[in-house]
C-alpha positions, 0 to 999 in steps of 0.5 A: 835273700842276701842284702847288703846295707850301706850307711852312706853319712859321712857327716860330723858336726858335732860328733861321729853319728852311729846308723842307728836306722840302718841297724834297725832295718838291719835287725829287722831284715834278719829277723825276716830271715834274709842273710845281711851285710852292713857297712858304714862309711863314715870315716872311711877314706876309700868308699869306693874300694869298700863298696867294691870289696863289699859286693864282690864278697857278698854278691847281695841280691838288693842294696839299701842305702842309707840318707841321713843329711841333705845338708849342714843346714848352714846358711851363711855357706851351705854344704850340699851333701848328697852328691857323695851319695850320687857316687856311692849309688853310682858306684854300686851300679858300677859293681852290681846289678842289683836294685838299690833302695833308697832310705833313712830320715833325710831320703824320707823329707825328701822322698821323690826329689831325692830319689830322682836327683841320686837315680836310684831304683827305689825308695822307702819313705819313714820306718823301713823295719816294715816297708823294707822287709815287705818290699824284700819279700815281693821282690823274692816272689817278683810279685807286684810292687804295688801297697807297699807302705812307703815304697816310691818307684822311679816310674813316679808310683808311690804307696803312703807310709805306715807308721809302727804302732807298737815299736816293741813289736820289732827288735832293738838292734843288737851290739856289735852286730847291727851296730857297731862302732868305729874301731877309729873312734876312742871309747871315751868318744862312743855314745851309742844311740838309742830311741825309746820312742818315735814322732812327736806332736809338738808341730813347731813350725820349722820341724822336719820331725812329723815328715820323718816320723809322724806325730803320733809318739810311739814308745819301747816299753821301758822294760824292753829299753832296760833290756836293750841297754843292759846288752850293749852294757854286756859288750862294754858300752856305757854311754848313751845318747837318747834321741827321742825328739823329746826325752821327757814327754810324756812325763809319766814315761820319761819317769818310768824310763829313768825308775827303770834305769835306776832299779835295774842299776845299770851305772850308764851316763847318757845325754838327750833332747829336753823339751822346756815343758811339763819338766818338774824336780822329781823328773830331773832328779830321777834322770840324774839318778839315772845317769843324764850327765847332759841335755840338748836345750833346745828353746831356740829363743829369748823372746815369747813373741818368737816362741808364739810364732814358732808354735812353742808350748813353753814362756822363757819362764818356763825355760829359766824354771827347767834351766835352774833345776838341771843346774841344781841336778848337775845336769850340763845344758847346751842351749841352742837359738834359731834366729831370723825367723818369721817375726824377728827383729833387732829387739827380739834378737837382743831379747834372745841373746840376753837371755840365752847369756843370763841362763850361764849354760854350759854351752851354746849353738846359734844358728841363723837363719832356718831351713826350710822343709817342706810340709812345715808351717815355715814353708807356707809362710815362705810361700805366702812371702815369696821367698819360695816359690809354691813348686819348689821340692826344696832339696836344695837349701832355701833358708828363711831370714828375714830380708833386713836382718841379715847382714846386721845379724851376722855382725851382732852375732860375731861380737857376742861370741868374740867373749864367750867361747862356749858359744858355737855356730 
């Protein structure tokens, strides 16, 4: 069947995001023997004359599309960023007849709502290199539909989603073929993205990453992840961007990894998500050796009453433990502050903001209020508050503040950052 990809992301807060899901289905559609086309939207002017120019070209006998973001996940004035996704489908209906399926990590929060509010056909929920590929081949058979994982159907049917146990037993998408950067984007600017492992047990309780990918952490060998990098090296790419949730747990595989790396002399720089936990001098040490130039420090606060209610493993100890070891590494820090929650105060808040100010990071990103997702520990306590309502799909933003901190919380905020411009929100 000839199957046509469509990234439809366009969103850049913090830099150009490559599809690294779309390429992964990519890969594994053309391993299963179906002729594929993708593109990506992301920094395209006129998406409806390349969808247009796309179709009429290639004909595909389905369409996928790709959901990364639902929203900026801004309180203060949230984006809604799904009605540039209305159009992309709208315009794939104008151009052909087609089924348009549905996938990616913000569709899979969000599976019925969303599928319901951008009226697509279909939909895949979590890891589409399996789901997908089965749907293609009852679609080419016009079989029944029914018992594919993670299938939703406009009719309200919906099968659950089967997570990959052995992620080697699909192809890492290939450079310049599933995944291609942007001839817009100057090389100093490319950080290929790369995912060794997929789900995470850490529950914490604002965290959409079990909905997307279960909690259960799937790993690449570390030998298949060598061999991966060392064919994008091949193409000219150097930098990379681990988005494993936690880059270095299990710790005896974070290291593994980084041996890998060292001893097969692949001379990469690479950033990635740090968990402050189970993180000693010998991990930090290999992944600077290994090319980690910077972590995304995500402790979220200052205060280990706000860490118990956010169900972290880690004490600020631990934070200001790991923080001093990257330093001594050479490893940048950017840290990050998830304020208002449930439990917050005005000391807790102080707490954090001291705090994140004594680590001397080399930057910072406060975030105030949380987004809630569904399924999540911070639903039910929002529920339980009346903040929302038990109903509520919420596809469209509802944050969690709490009620009497909001206007001084933004006005505390604005100061601390007035003298420190290495601090964002």
């Amino acid at each position: 069947m000839k199957i046509l990809l469509i990234s439809a992301n366009t969103e850049q807060i913090y830099m150009p995001v490559l599809p690294l899901g779309m390429a992964c289905v990519a890969a594994a559609v053309q391993n299963a023997g179906h002729d594929v086309k993708t593109i990506n939207l992301m920094m395209r002017q006129d998406t409806r004359a390349l969808i247009e120019h796309s179709i009429n070209a290639f004909s595909p006998e389905v369409i996928g599309i790709s959901v990364r973001n639902i929203d900026d996940q801004l309180m203060d004035a949230p984006r809604f960023l799904l009605d540039s996704v209305k159009d992309v489908v709208a315009d794939c209906r104008n151009f052909s007849t087609a089924p348009i399926v549905l996938g990616g990590a913000g569709y899979s929060i969000f599976p019925k709502a969303a599928l319901a509010y951008l009226g697509a056909d279909m939909g895949i929920q979590g890891e589409g290199e399996a789901g997908f590929v089965m749907l293609l081949e009852h679609l080419s058979q016009k079989s029944d539909l029914s018992g594919i994982p993670g299938l939703f159907l406009s009719s309200g049917n919906w099968q659950r989603p089967k997570q990959i146990r052995n992620l080697d037993e699909f192809s890492i998408p290939l450079p310049n073929v599933h995944l291609a950067p942007h001839l817009e984007i100057k090389d100093d600017e490319i950080w290929i993205p790369f995912q060794a492992r997929r789900g995470c047990s850490m529950n914490c309780s604002y965290c959409s990453t079990a909905t997307i990918e279960g909690n259960i952490l799937r790993k690449h060998s570390p030998q298949t992840v060598v061999e991966g990098i060392r064919r994008y090296i091949k193409s000219g790419f150097h930098q990379f961007y681990f988005v494993d949730n936690t880059f270095n747990l299990p710790p005896s595989y974070a290291k593994e990894l980084c041996d890998g790396i060292i001893n097969a002399r692949l001379n990469i720089k690479w950033r990635c998500i740090l968990y402050p936990w189970k993180t000693d001098d010998t991990l930090i040490e290999k992944m600077a050796k290994a090319g980690c130039k910077e972590v995304s420090f995500g402790f979220e606060s200052g205060s280990d009453k706000i860490l118990q209610y956010m169900n972290k493993k880690f004490t600020t100890d631990d934070v200001c433990r790991i923080s001093e070891i990257l330093k001594k590494h050479g490893i940048k820090r950017m840290g990050f502050l998830l304020l208002g929650g449930p439990g917050e105060t005005k000391d807790t808040v102080e707490q954090s903001l001291h705090f994140a100010d004594s680590l001397n990071l080399e930057a910072m990103k406060i975030t105030t209020g949380i987004r809630i997702y569904p399924y999540t520990t911070l639903a039910r306590i929002a529920v339980q508050e009346h903040v929302i309502a038990p109903e509520e799909d919420l596809l469209f933003p509802k944050f969690y503040m709490v009620p009497s901190l909001q206007d001084w919380l933004s006005e505390t905020v604005k100061t601390w950052m007035k003298d420190r411009p290495h601090w964002q929100r």
